[in-house]
N, C-alpha and C positions, 0 to 999 in steps of 0.2 A: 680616859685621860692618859697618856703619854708620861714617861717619867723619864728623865735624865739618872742612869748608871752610872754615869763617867763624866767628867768633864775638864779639860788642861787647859789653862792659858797657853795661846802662843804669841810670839813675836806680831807687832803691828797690828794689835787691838783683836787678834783672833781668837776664837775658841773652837777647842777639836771634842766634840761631845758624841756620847751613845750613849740612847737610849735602852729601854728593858726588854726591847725587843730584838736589839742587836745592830739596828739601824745607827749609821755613823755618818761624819761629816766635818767640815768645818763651817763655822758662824763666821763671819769677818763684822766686824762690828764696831772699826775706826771712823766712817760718818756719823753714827747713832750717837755716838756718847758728846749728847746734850742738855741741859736743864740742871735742875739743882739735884735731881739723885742720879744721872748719871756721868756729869762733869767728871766727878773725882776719881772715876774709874781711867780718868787723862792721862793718871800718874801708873804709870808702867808696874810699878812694883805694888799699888793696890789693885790694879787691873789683875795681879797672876793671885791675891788673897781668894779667887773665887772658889764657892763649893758646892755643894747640893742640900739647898732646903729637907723639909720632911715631905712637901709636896713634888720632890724632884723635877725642880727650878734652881737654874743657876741662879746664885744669891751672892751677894758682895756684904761688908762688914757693916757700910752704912744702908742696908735696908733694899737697895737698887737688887732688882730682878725681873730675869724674865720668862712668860710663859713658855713654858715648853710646849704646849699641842702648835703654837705659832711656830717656834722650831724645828718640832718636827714636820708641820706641813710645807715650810719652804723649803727642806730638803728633799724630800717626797719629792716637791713641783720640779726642782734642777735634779732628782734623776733622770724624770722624764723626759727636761730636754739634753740628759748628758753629761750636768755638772756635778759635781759632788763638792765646791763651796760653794756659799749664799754669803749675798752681804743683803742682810735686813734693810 
């Protein structure tokens, strides 16, 4: 399992994360945030409260996270073809 080391909010629902292997990237994640746990992540300023679980998962204050092996395989898949962001 994959662990998140790092991980910054940025501007327009994005996240700049690495993992414990060194592997880096951005998340864009401005269509995802739907439903009741991750609506509230809408508001700009609890979008940037994010940090890293004990399982090294981004995690927000109200419970909202997500898998990191998912994150790091869709970075994985856009180096191959070139990319270094994903949007989920």
């Amino acid at each position: 399992m994959r662990k998140l080391s790092k991980v910054t909010a940025r501007p327009d629902y994005q996240l700049e994360v690495v993992f414990d292997d060194g592997l880096s990237g951005v998340i864009a994640l401005k269509d995802r945030l739907f439903g009741p746990m991750f609506e509230p992540l809408r508001d700009p300023t609890f979008f940037e409260r994010v940090e890293i679980d004990a399982f090294g998962a981004p995690l927000w204050p109200n419970g909202a996270d997500l898998d990191p092996d998912a994150l790091y395989k869709s970075l994985t898949a856009d180096r191959t073809r070139g990319s270094v962001e994903r949007v989920l």
